[in-house]
Structure formats: C-alpha cells, structure tokens
DRENPA-3360 file (N, C-alpha, C; in nm, 2 decimals, always signed):
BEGIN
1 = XXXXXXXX = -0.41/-0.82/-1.39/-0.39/-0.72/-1.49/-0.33/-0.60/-1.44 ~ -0.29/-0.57/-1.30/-0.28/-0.42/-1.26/-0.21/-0.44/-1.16 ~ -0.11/-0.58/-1.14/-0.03/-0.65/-0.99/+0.13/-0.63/-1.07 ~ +0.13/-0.57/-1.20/+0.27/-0.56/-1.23/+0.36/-0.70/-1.19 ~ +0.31/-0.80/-1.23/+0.36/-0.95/-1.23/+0.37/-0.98/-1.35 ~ +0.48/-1.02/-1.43/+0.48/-1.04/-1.57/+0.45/-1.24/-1.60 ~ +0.43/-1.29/-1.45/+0.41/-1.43/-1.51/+0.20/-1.44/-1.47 ~ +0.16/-1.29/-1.47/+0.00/-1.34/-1.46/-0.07/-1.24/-1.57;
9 = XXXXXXXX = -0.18/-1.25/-1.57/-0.24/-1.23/-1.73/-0.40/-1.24/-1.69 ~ -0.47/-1.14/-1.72/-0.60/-1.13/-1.75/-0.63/-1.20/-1.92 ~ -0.78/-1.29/-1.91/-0.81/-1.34/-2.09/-0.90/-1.30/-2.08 ~ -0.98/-1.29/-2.19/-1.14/-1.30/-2.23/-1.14/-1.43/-2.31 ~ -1.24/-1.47/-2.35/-1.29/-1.63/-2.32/-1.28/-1.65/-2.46 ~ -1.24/-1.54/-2.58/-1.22/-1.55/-2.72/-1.11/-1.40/-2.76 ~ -1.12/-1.40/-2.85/-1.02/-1.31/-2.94/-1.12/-1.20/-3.02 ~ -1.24/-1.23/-2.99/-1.35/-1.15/-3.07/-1.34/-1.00/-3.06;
17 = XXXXXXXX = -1.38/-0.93/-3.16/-1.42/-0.78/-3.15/-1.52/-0.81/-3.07 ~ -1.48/-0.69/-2.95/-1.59/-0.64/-2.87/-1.61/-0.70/-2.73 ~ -1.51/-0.77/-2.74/-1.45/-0.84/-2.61/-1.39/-0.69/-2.57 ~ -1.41/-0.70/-2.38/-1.34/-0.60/-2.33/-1.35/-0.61/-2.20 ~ -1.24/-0.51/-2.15/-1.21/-0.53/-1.96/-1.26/-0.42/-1.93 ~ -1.26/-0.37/-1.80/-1.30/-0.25/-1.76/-1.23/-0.25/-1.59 ~ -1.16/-0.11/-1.56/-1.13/-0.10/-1.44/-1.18/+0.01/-1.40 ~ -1.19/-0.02/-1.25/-1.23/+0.11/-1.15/-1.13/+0.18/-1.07;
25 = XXXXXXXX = -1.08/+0.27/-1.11/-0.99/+0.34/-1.00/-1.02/+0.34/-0.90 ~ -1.17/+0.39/-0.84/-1.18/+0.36/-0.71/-1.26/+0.51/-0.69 ~ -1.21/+0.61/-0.75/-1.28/+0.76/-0.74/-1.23/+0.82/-0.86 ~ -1.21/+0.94/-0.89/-1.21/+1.00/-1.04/-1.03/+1.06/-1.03 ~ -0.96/+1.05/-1.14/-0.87/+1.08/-1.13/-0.81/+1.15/-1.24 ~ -0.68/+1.21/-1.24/-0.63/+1.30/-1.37/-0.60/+1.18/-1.40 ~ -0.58/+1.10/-1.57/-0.50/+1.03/-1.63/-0.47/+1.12/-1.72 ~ -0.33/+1.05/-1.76/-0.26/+1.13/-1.87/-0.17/+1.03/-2.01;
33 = XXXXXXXX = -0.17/+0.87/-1.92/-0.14/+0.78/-2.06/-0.18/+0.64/-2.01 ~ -0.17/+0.58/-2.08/-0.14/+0.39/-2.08/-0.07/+0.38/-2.17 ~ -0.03/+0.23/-2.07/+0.07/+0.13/-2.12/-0.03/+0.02/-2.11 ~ -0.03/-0.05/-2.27/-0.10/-0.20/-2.29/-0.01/-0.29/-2.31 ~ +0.00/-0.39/-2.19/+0.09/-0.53/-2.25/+0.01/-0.63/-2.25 ~ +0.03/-0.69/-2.39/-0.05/-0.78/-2.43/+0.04/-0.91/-2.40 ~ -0.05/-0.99/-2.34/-0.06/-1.15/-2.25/-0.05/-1.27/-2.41 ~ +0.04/-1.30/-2.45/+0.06/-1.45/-2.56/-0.03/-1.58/-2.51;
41 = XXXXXXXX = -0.16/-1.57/-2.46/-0.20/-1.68/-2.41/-0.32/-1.71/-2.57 ~ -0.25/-1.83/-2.54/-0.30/-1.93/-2.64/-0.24/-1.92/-2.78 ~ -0.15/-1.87/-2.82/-0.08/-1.77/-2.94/-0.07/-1.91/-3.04 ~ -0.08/-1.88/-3.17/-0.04/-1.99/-3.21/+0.10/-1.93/-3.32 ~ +0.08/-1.82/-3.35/+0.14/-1.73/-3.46/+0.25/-1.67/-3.34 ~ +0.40/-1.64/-3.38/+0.50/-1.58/-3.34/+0.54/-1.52/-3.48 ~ +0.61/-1.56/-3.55/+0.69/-1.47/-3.67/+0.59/-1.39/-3.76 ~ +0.67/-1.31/-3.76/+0.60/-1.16/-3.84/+0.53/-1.24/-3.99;
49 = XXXXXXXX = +0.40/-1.19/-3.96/+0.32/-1.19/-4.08/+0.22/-1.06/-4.07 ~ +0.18/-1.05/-4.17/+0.04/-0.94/-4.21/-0.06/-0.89/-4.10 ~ -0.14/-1.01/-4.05/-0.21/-1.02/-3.98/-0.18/-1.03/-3.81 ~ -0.03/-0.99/-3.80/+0.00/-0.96/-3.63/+0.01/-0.82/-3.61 ~ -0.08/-0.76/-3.57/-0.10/-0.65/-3.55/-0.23/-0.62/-3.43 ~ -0.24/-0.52/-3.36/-0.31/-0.52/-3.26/-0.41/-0.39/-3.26 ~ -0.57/-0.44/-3.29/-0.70/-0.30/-3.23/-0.74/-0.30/-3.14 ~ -0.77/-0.13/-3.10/-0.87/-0.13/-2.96/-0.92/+0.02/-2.96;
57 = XXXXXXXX = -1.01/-0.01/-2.89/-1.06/+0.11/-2.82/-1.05/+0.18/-2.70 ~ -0.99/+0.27/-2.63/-1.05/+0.27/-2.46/-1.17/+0.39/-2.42 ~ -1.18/+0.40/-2.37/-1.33/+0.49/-2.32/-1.32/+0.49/-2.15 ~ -1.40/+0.63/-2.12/-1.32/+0.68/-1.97/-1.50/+0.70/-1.93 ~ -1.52/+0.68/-1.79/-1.64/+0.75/-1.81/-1.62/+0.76/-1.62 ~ -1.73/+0.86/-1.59/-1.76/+0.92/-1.45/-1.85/+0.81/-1.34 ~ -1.92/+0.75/-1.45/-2.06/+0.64/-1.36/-2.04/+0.50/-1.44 ~ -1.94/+0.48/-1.50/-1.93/+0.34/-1.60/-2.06/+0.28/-1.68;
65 = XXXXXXXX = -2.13/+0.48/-1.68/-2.29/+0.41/-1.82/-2.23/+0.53/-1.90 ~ -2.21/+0.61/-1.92/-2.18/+0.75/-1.99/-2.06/+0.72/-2.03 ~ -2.02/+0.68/-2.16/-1.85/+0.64/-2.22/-1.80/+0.74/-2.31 ~ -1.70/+0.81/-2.31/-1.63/+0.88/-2.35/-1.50/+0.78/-2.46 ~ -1.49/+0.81/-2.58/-1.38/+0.77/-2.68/-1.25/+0.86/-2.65 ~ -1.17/+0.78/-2.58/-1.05/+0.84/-2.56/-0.92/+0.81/-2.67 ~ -0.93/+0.67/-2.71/-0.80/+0.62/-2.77/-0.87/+0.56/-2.88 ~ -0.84/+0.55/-3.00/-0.93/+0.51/-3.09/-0.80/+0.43/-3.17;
73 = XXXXXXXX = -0.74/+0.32/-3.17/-0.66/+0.25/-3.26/-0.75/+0.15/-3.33 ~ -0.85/+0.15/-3.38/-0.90/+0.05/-3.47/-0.87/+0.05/-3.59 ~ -0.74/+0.12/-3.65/-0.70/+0.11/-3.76/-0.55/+0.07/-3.72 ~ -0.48/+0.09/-3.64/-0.35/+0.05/-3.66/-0.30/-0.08/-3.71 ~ -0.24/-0.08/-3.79/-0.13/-0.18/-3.90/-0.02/-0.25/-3.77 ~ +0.01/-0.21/-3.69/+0.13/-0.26/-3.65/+0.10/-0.35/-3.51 ~ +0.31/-0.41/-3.54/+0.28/-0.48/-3.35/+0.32/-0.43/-3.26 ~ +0.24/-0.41/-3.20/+0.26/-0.32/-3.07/+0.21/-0.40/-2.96;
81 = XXXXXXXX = +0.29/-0.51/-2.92/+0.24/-0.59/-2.80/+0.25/-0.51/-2.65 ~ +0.31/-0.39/-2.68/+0.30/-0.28/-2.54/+0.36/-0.17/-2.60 ~ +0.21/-0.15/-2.63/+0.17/+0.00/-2.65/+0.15/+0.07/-2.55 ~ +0.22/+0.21/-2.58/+0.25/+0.32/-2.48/+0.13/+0.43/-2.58 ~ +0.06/+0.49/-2.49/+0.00/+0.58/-2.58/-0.05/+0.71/-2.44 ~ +0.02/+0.82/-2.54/-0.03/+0.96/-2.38/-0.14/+1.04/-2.48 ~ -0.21/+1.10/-2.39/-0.31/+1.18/-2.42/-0.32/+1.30/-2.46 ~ -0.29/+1.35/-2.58/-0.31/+1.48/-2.60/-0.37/+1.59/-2.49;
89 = XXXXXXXX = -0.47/+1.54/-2.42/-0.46/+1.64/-2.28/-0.55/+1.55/-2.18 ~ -0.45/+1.57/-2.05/-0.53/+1.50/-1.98/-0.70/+1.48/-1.91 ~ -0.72/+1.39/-1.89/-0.84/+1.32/-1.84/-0.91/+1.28/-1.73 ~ -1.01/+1.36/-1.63/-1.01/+1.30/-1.55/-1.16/+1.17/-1.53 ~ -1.13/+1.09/-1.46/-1.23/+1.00/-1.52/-1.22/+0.88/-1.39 ~ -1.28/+0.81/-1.38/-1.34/+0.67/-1.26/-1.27/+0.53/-1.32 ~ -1.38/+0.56/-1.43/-1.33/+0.44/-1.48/-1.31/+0.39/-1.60 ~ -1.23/+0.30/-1.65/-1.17/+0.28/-1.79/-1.20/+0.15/-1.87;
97 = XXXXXXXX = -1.24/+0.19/-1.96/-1.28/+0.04/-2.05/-1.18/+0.05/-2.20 ~ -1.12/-0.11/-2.22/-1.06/-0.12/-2.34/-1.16/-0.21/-2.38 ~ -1.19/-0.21/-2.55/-1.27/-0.27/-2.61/-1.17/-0.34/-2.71 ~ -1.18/-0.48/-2.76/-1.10/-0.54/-2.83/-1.14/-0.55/-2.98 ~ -1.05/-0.52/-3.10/-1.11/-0.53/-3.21/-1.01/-0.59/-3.33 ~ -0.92/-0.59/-3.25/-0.85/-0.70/-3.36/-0.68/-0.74/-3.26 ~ -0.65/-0.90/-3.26/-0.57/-0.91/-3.15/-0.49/-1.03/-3.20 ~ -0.35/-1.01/-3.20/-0.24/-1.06/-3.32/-0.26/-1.19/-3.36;
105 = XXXXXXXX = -0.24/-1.31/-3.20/-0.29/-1.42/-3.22/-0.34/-1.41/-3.08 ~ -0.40/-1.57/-3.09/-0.47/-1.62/-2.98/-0.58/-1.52/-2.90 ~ -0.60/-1.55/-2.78/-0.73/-1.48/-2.69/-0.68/-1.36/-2.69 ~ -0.76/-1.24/-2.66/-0.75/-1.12/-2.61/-0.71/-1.15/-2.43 ~ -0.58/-1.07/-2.43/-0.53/-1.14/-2.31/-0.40/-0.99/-2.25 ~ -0.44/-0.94/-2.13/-0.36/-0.83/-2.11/-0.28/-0.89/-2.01 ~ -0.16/-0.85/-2.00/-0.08/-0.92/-1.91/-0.04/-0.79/-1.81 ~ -0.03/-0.64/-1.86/-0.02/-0.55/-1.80/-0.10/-0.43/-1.80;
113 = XXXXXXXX = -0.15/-0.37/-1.77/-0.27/-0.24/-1.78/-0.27/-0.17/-1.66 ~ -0.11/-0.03/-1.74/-0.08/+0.07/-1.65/-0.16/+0.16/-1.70 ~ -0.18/+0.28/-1.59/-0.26/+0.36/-1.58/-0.20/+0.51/-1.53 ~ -0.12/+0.61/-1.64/-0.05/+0.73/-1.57/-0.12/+0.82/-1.55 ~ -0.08/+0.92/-1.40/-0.13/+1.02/-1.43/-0.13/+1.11/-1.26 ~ -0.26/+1.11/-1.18/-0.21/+1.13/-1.07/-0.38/+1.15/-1.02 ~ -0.37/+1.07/-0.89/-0.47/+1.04/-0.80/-0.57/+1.21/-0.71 ~ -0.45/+1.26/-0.71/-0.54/+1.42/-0.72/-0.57/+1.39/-0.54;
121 = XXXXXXXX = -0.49/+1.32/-0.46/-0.49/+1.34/-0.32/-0.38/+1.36/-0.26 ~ -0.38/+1.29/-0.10/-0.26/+1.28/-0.06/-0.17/+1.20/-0.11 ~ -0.01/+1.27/-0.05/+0.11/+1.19/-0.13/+0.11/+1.07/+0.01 ~ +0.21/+1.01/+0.03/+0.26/+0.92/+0.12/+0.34/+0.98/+0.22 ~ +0.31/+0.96/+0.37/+0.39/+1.03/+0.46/+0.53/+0.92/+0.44 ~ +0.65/+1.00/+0.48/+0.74/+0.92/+0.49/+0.75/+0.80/+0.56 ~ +0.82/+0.66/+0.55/+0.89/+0.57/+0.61/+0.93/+0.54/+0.72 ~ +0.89/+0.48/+0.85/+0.89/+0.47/+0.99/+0.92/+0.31/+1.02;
129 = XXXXXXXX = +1.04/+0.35/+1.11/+1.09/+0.23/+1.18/+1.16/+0.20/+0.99 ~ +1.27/+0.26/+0.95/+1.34/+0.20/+0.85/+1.44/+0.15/+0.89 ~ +1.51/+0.00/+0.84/+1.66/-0.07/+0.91/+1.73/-0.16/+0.78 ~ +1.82/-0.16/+0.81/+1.92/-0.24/+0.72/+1.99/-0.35/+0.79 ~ +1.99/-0.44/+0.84/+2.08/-0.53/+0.92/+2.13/-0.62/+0.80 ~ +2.30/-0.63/+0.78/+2.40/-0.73/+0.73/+2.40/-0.82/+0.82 ~ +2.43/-0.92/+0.75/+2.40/-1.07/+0.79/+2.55/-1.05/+0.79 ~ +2.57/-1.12/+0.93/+2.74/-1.09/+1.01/+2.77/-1.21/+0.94;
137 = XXXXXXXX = +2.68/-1.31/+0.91/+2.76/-1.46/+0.88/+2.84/-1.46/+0.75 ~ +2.76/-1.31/+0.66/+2.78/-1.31/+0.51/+2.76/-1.15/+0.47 ~ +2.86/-1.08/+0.45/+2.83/-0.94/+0.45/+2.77/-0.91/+0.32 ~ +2.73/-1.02/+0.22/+2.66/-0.96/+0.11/+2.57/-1.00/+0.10 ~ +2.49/-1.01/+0.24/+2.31/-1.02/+0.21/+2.30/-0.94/+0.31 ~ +2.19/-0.87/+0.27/+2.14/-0.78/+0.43/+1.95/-0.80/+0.42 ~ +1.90/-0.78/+0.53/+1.74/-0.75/+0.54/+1.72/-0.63/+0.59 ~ +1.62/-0.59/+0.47/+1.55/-0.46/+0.49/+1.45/-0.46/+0.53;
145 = XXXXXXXX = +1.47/-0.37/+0.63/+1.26/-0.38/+0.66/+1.23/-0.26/+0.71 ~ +1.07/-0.23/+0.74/+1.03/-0.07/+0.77/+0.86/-0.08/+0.80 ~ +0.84/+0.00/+0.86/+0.67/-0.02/+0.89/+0.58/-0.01/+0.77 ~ +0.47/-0.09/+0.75/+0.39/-0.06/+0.63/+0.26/+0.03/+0.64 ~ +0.28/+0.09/+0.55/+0.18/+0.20/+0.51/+0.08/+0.17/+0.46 ~ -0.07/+0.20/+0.56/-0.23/+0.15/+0.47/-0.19/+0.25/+0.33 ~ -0.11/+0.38/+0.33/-0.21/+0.49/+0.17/-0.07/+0.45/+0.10 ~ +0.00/+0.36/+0.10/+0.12/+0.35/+0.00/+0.09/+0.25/-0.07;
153 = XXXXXXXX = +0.13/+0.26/-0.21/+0.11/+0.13/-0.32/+0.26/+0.06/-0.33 ~ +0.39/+0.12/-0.30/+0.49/+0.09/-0.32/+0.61/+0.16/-0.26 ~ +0.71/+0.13/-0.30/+0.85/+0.16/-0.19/+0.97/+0.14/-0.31 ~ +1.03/+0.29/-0.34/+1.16/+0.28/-0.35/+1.28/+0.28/-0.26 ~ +1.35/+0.16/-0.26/+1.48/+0.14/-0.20/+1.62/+0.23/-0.24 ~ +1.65/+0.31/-0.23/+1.81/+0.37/-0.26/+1.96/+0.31/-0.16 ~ +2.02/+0.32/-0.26/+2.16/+0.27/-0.20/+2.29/+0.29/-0.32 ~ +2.39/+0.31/-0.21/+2.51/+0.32/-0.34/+2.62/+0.37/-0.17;
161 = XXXXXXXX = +2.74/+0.37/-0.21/+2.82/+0.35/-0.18/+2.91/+0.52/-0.13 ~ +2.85/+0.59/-0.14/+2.85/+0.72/-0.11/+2.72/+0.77/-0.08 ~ +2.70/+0.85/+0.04/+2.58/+0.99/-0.02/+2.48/+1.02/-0.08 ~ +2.65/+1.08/-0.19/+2.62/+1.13/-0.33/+2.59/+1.02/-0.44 ~ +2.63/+0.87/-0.44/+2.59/+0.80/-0.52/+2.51/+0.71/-0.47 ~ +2.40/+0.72/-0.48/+2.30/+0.63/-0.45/+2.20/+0.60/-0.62 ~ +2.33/+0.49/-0.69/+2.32/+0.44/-0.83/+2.18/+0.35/-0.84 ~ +2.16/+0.28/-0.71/+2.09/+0.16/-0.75/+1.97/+0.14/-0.66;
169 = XXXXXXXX = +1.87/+0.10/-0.71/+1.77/+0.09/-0.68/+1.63/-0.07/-0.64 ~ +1.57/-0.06/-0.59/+1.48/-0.14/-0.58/+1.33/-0.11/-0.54 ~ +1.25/-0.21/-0.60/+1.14/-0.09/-0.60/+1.03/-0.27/-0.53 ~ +0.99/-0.23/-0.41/+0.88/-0.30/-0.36/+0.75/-0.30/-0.37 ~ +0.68/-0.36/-0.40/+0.53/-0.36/-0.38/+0.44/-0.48/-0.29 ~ +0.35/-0.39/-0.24/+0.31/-0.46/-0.13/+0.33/-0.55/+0.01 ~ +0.48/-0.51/+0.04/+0.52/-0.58/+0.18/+0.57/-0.47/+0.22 ~ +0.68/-0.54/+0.35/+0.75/-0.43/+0.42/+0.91/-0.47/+0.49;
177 = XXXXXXXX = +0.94/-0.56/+0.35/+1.10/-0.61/+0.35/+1.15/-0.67/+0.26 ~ +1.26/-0.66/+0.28/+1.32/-0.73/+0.17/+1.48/-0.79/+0.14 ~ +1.50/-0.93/+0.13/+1.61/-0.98/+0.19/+1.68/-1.01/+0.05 ~ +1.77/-0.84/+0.08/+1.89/-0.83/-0.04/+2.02/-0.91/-0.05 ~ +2.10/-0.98/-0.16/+2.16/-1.03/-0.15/+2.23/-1.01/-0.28 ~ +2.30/-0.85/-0.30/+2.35/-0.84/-0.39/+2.46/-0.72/-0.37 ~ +2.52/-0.73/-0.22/+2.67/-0.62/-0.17/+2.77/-0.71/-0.20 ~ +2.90/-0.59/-0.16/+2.99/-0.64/-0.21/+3.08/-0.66/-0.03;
185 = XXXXXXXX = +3.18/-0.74/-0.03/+3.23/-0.81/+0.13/+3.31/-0.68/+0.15 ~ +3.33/-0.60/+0.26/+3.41/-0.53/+0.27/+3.39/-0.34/+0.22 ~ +3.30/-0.36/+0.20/+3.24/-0.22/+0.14/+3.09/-0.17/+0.23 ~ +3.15/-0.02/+0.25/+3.02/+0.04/+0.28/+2.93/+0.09/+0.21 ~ +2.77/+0.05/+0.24/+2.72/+0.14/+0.23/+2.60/+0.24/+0.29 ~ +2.52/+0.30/+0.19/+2.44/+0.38/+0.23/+2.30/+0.37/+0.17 ~ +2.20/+0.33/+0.28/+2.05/+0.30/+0.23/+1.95/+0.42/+0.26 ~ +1.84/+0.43/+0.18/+1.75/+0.53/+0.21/+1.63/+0.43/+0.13;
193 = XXXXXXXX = +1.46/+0.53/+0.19/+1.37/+0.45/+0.09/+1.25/+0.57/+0.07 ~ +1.17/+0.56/-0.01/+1.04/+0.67/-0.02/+0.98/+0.61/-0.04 ~ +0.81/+0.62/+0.02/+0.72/+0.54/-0.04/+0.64/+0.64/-0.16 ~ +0.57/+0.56/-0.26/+0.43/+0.59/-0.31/+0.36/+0.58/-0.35 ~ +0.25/+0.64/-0.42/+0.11/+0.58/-0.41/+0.11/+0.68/-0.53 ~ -0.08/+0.61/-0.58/-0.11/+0.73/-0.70/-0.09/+0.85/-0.71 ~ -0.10/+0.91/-0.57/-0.12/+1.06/-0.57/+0.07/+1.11/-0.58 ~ +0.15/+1.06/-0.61/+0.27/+1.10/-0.59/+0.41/+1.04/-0.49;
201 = XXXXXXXX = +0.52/+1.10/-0.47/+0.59/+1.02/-0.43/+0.68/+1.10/-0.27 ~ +0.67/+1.04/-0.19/+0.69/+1.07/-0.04/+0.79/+1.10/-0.03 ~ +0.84/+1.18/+0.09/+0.99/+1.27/+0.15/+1.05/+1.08/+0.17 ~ +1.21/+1.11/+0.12/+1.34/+1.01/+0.14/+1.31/+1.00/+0.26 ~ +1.35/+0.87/+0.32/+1.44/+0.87/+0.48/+1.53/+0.96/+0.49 ~ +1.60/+1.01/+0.64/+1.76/+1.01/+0.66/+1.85/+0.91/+0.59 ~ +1.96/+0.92/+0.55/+2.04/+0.78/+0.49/+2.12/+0.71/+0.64 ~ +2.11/+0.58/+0.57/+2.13/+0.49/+0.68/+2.30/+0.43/+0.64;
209 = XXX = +2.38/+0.45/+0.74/+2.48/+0.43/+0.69/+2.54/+0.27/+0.74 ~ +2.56/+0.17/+0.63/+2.57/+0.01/+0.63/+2.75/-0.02/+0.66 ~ +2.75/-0.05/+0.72/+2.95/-0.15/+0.75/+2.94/-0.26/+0.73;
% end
C-alpha cells in the first residue's frame, strides 16, 4: 500500500462499510494531504454507471485509540479512483485510519496510500561515493551507482546534456544503482543526484561530467 508499486495492492476481505486500513508513521508528523489510489481487484463493473463512485473516511490520532475526523467524503457522488485531497490546515498526527463506506466495484482495495507533508526532522545528508561509468561496449547504457543511506527513502537522478539543462530525471527507491539505458552514441553528458526522505530533500552532488 505505501511501496509506490503500481502492480501491488492492499484488499480487505469484502467491500463492506466499515472495512478499513490503518498506518503508522512511525512518530507524529505534520501532514498536509493524501492521495488515495484505489486497487480494481475483483471489479466486475468498468463503464460508467450510477453506482461507481467512491466513500470514506480518514481519522488521524496520537495513540491509535483517540480518532480525530479529518476527511469526511461519505457523501461524494463521483469517481475518483485517486483522489487527491489537502487539508484546509495542516495536521500533526502518528497515525492514520481510512474507513470504507461505499467502494465502486469489487473489494475495498488501495493500490496506493500517499501521505504529504513533512517528517518534522532531519533532511538527508548528501550522496557519497556517486559514479556514472558508460559501457565502452555501448555508449547508450551507463551504471549508476552511489553509497546507500540508512535516513533516505529515495534518490533523484539529474542529467541533461548541459549544466544548465539537466531536463530529465529518475527517481530511485530503495537501492543504490541503477543500470540506465537511455543516451544518445556520441553525446555528452552531465549527471548529479539528491537523496530524500520525509523530512525533505538533500544538497545536489557536484555534476559529474559523462563522454
């Protein structure tokens, strides 16, 4: 539910009101929105009818016994298989329960459950031991790699062909490489990376300049 993998999916065991997940941050943190993507498992309905439309509840609480009503859609009409919803003002809170009360077809099933806002600690020290090596056999693959960080959740990759244009991007989670295979023969460029985590996002590398 929280691995940003679009081929895995949290279910509950029916489609019932009152079915619901619950996560723990881990400690108390500012939130400020969700994003709910809802998982098609078991669906039997696809084309627009009356009855595809999606309820819920979420609720924030400090000890996961004391619940707080944060988001209240138990009336919405519409399909919103990923719903974006921000908070009129932010929230700080542990941990988060959605409660299910009406779900388009098939199981109550989240396929994604982001969580914005900011961890309220440290950001990520920069990137150590970062390298780019082109594959001499084939100048349009190269391996990236860089030391892995215990406080980082993820890694943006920058590169572009100038400096100044560093257009394109790649964004890693959970390793510490990554075997690109999308340059062009005969062109330079130019890589950099930042890690981050909840609490925000880490100083660039130096840029690394690729032949």
């Amino acid at each position: 539910m929280t691995d940003e993998n679009i081929q895995t999916y949290w279910s509950a065991k029916t489609n019932n009101p009152g079915e619901w997940l619950q996560m723990d941050l881990g400690r108390q943190m500012e939130i400020k929105a969700f994003q709910i993507n809802y998982a098609d498992h078991k669906a039997t309905q696809y084309n627009k009818a009356m009855d595809i439309y999606y309820q819920y509840k979420i609720f924030m609480s400090d000890d996961a016994q004391n619940w707080t009503l944060v988001v209240d859609k138990s009336k919405n009409d519409k399909d919103v298989p990923h719903d974006y919803v921000e908070l009129t003002k932010s929230i700080k809170a542990r941990y988060i329960k959605m409660e299910n009360i009406h779900n388009a077809s098939g199981l109550f099933a989240i396929s994604d459950f982001r969580v914005f806002g900011n961890g309220l600690a440290e950001k990520p020290k920069a990137v150590s031991s970062f390298k780019v090596e082109r594959n001499k056999a084939d100048s349009r693959n190269a391996m990236i790699s860089w030391k892995k960080q215990n406080d980082v959740v993820g890694y943006n990759i920058y590169y572009g062909i100038a400096p100044d244009k560093l257009y394109n991007s790649i964004m890693v989670y959970g390793d510490n490489s990554y075997d690109f295979r999308g340059l062009d023969k005969g062109t330079k460029y130019y890589f950099t990376i930042e890690p981050f985590n909840e609490n925000g996002i880490g100083t660039r590398n130096k840029l690394i300049e690729v032949k």
